[in-house]
VMD Tcl script that draws the C-alpha trace (Angstrom):
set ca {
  {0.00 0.00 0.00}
  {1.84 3.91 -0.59}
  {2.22 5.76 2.14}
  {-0.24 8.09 1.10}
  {-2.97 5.40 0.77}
  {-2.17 4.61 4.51}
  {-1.50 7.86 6.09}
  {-5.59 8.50 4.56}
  {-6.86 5.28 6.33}
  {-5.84 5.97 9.68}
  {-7.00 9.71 9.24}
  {-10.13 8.70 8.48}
  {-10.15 5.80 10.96}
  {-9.37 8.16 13.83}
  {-11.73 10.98 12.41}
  {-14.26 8.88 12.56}
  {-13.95 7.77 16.28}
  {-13.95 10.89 17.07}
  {-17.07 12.17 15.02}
  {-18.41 8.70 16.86}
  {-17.66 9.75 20.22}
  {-19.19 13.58 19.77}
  {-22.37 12.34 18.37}
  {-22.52 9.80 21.66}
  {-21.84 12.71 23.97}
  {-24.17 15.52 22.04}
  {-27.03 13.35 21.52}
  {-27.54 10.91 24.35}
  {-28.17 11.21 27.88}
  {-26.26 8.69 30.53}
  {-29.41 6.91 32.62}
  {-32.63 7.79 32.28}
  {-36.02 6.10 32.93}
  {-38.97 7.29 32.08}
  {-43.03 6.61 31.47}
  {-45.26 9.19 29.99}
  {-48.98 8.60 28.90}
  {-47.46 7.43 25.96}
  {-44.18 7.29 25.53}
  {-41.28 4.85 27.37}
  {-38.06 6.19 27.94}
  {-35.13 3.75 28.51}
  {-31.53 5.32 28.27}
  {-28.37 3.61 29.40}
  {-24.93 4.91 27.62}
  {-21.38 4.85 28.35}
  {-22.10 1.91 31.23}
  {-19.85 -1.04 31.62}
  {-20.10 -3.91 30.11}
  {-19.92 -5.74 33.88}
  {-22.58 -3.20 35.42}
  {-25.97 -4.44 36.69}
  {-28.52 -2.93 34.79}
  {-31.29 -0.61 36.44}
  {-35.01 -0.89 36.41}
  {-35.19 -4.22 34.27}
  {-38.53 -5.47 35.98}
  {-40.37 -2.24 35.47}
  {-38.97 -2.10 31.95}
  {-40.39 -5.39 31.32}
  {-43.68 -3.99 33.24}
  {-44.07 -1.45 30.96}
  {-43.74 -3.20 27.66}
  {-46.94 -4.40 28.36}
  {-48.87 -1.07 28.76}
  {-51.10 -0.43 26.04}
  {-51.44 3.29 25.59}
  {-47.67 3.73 24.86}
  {-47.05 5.40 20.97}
  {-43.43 6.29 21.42}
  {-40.17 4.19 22.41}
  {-36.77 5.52 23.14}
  {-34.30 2.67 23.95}
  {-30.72 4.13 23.69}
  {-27.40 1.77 24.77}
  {-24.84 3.81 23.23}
  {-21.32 3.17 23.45}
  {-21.77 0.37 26.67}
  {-20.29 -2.36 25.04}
  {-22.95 -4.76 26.40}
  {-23.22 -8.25 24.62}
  {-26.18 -9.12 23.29}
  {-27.59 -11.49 25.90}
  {-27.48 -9.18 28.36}
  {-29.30 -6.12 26.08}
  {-31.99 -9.38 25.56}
  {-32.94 -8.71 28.96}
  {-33.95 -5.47 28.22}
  {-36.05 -6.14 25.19}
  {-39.54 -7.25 24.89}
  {-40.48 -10.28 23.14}
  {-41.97 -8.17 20.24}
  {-42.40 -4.46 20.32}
  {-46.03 -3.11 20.73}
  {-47.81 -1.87 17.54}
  {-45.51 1.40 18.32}
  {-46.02 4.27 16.05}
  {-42.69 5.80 16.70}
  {-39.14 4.20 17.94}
  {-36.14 5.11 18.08}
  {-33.09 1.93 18.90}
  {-29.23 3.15 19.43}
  {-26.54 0.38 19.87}
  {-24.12 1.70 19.40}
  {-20.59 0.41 20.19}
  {-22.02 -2.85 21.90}
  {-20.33 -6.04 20.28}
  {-24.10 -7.68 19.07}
  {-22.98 -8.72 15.65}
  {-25.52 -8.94 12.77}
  {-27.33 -11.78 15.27}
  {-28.27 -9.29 17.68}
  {-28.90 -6.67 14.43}
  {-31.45 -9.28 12.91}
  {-33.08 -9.92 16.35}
  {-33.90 -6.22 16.98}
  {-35.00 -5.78 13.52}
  {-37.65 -8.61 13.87}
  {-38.92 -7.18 16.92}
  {-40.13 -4.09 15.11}
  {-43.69 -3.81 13.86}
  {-44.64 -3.59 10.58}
  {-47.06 -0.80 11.23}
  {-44.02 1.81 12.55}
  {-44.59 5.28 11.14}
  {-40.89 7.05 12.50}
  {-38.42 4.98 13.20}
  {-34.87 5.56 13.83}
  {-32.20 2.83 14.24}
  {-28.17 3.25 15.32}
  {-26.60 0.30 14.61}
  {-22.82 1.81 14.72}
  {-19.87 0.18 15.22}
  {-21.70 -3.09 16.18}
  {-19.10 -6.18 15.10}
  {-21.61 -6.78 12.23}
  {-20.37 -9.06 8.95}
  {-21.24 -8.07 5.59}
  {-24.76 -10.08 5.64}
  {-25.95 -7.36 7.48}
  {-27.36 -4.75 4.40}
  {-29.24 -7.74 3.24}
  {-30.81 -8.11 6.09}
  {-31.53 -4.59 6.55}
  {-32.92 -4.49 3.28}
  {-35.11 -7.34 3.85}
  {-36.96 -5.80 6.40}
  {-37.15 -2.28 5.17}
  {-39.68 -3.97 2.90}
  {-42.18 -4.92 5.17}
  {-41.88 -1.23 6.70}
  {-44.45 -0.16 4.20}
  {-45.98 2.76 6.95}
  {-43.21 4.84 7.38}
  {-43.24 8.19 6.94}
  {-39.54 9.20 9.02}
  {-36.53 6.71 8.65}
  {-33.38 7.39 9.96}
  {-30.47 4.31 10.02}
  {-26.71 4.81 11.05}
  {-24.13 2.67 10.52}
  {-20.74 4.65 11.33}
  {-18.26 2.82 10.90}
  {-20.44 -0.55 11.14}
  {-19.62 -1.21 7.68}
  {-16.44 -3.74 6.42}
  {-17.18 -4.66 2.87}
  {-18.49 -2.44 -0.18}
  {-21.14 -5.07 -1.14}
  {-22.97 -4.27 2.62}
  {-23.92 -0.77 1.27}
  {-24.42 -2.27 -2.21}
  {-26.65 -5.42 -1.31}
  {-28.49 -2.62 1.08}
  {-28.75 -0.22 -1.65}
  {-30.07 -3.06 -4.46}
  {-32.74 -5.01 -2.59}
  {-34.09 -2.91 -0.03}
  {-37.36 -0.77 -1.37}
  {-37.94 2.88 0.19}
  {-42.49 2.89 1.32}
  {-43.99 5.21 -0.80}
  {-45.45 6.52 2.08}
  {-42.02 8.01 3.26}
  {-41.16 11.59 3.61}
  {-38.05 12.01 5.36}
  {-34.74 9.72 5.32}
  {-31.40 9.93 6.90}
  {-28.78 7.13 6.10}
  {-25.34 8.02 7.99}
  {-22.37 5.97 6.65}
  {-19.24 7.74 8.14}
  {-16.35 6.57 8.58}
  {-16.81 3.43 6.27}
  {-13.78 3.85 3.74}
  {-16.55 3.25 0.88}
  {-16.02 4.13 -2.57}
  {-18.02 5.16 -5.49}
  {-18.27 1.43 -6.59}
  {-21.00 0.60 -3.55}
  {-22.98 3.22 -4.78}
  {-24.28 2.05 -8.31}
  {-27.95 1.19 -7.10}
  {-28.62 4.61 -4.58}
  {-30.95 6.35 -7.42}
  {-33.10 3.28 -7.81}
  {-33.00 2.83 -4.03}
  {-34.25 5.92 -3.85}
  {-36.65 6.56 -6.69}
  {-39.64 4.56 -4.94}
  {-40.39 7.32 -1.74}
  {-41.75 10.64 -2.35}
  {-38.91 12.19 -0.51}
  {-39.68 16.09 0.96}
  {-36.24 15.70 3.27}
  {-33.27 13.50 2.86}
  {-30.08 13.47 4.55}
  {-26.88 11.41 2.99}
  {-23.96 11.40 5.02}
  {-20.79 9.81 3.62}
  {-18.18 11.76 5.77}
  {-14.47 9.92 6.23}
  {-15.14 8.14 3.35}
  {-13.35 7.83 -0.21}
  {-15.95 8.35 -2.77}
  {-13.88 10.61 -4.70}
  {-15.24 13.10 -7.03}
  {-17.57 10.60 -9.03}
  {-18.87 9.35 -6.00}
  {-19.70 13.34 -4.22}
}
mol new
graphics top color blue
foreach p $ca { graphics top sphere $p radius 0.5 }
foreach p [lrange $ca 0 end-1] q [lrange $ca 1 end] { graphics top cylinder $p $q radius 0.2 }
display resetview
């Protein structure tokens, strides 16, 4: 490899921790727990992989309530394995018009990826999933495409996957199979950090040619698409 060529990798590698850890601190709160008329509130970041986790019971309790519309469930950067976040998810997700799921920085591989995914109803109208830095293989944008499909409600998608991303044909597979509702207005896809190039990007105008887009967000920062690709 010329020096160059590396010297660009581990600037972009170290950028994009960094961009990782600011968007952890500016965005997420540490603990919180909290049940509204209709919304659930379950926060947890930066806590250690070894640390007994808080209020699991009434968690549990309150998957069952039937007036809730709204779910915030936010992990970030705990590095929790993915038995131990099971405890903390129900064994489907209520017919939830809104959720929003951050993992990221725990080790669940795309295992604990395609387990969270099927817990998500079909019916979801916003949705917003954070699956960053999560030890995932490259099966894992066919299986996000897969069940973007059945999403055929939503109106507000937002998925990142900084620096969750180790093969071109992730983005590409992602990109080919998985079909945008019609019924969607906004969406946010946030690949930094992923060293892709212009070659994943060959199928992004059909991906997005289906929705009836009024706000959309791209971000491919730390990444080498080059000219062609911006």
């Amino acid at each position: 490899m010329a020096g160059g060529d590396w010297k660009t990798t581990v600037i972009i590698f170290v950028m994009a921790i960094l961009i990782l850890k600011f968007f952890s601190h500016q965005e997420v709160e540490h603990q919180t727990f909290e049940i509204g008329t209709s919304h659930i509130k379950y926060h947890l970041n930066w806590t250690n992989a070894d640390a007994e986790l808080p209020h699991v019971k009434e968690l549990q309790d309150a998957y069952k309530l039937q007036n809730i519309k709204s779910f915030d469930l936010s992990l970030s950067m705990s590095s929790l394995s993915f038995e131990k976040i099971k405890t903390l998810l129900p064994v489907r997700f209520n017919a939830y018009e809104k959720l929003k799921l951050n993992f990221a920085n725990n080790p669940i591989g795309t295992i604990g990826a395609e387990y969270i995914l099927s817990l998500i109803p079909n019916g979801v109208q916003d949705l917003e999933v954070s699956f960053d830095s999560i030890s995932s293989d490259i099966t894992i944008g066919s299986l996000l495409a897969r069940r973007l499909n059945n999403l055929n409600s939503l109106k507000r998608l937002k998925l990142s996957l900084i620096m969750g991303i180790k093969d071109e044909t992730v983005l590409d597979d992602y990109l080919r199979f998985g079909r945008l509702s019609e019924n969607l207005q906004s969406y946010s896809l946030v690949l930094i950090g992923n060293s892709l190039t212009n070659n994943s990007l060959g199928y992004l105008k059909t991906h997005l040619s289906r929705a009836h887009l009024s706000e959309l967000d791209l971000n491919f920062y730390a990444n080498k698409l080059g000219v062609e690709g911006a």
